[in-house]
N, C-alpha and C positions, 0 to 999 in steps of 0.2 A: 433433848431432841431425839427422835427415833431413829434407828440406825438402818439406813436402808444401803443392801446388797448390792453389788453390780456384778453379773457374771454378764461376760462377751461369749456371743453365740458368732463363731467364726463366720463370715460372708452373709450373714443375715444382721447384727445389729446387738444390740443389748438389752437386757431384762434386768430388770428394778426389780427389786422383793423386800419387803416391811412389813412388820407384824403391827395391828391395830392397837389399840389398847385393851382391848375385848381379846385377844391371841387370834383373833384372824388374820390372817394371810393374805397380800394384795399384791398385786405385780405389774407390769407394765412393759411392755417390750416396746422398743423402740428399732423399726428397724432402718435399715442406712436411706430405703427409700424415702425417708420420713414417716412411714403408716405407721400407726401403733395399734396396740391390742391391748386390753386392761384383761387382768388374770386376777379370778376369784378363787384362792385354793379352796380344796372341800377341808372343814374343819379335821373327820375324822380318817385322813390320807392326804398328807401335804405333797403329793405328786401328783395329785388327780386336781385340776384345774378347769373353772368353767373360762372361756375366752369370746371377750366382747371387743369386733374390731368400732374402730371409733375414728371416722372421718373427721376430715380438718371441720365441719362446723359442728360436728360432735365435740368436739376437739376443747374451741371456743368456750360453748355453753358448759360444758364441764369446768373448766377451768375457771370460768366466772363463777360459778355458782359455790367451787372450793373457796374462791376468794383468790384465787393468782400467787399462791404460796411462792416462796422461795424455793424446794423444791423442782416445782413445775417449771420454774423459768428454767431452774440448772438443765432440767431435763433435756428442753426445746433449745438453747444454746450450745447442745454438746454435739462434737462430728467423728463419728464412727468412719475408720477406715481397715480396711484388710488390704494392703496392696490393692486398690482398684474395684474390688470382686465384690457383689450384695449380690444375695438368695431371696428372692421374695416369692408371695405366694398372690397370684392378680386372678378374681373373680371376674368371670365373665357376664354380666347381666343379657338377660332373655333379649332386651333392646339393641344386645351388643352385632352390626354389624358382622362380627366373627362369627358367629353363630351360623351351623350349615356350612362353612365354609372349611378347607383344607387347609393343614398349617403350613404346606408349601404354599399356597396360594395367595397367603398372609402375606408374604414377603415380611414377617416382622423383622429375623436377623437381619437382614438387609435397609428398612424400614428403619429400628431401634439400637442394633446391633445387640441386643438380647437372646439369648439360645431357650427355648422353652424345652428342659429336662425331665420333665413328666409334667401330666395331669391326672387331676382325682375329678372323680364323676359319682358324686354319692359317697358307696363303701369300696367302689375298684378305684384301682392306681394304674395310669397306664405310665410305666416310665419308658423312656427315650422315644415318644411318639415321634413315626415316620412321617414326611412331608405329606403321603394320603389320609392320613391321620385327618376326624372331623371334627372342630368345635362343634358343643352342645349348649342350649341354656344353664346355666349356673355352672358349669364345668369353674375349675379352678386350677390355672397354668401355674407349675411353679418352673420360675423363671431364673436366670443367673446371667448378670451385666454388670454396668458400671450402674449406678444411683441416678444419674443422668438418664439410662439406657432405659432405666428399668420405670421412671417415669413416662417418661416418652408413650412405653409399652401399658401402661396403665390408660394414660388419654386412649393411644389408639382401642383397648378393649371398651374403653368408655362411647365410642362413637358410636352414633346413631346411622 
């Protein structure tokens, strides 16, 4: 059986890492929100990694098409806790509601109880954006809450 890795990524979740039979490198983050990311290492620098996030009906279809391995179940059955606290990272789509809008005007900590600790906009980082602070299309809030909170804060970016 292949021997797959777990290191705990503190307030964010866990990463899976196994080598193929071929010596490639494949990984899997799981974070406490539930979202995962599948991680393609580069063959010739195993710290350079391509990352495909993969929604729950991505999710699905992948998993069927592996066959439903035992692995996979262990994966989707395991609960990541750090005292309370997940880091995650919520894309804003162009349809999002938030979009043009200020993040005090969000009310989301109040809304999610989520604290948004920066955003990346492309190749800039804005971290600790101020309440005047403006969502953009595709901006990407990274966020710190409870698992609960931090769903919550995903629907509200999800809204139309």
């Amino acid at each position: 059986m292949t021997d797959v890795e777990e290191t705990l990524l503190p307030g964010v979740g866990v990463r899976h890492d196994f080598s193929t039979e071929d010596g490639r490198r494949l990984g899997v983050i799981v974070h406490r929100s539930g979202r995962r990311e599948l991680l393609i290492y580069k063959k010739d620098d195993p710290d350079a990694c391509r990352v495909v996030q993969l929604g729950d009906e991505d999710l699905r279809v992948l998993v069927e098409l592996l066959g439903g391995t035992q692995i996979v179940e262990r994966v989707a059955n395991l609960q990541y806790a750090v005292e309370g606290l997940a880091i995650d990272w919520l894309s804003l789509p162009a349809r999002s509601s938030t979009v043009g809008k200020t993040l005090g005007s969000t009310e989301l900590r109040t809304r999610t109880g989520v604290s948004v600790v920066a955003v990346l906009r492309g190749e800039t980082t804005y971290p600790s954006p101020e309440p005047d602070f403006e969502f953009a299309a595709d901006d990407v809030a990274v966020v710190v809450g409870t698992p609960e909170g931090i769903r919550s804060a995903t629907a509200y970016f999800q809204e139309e």
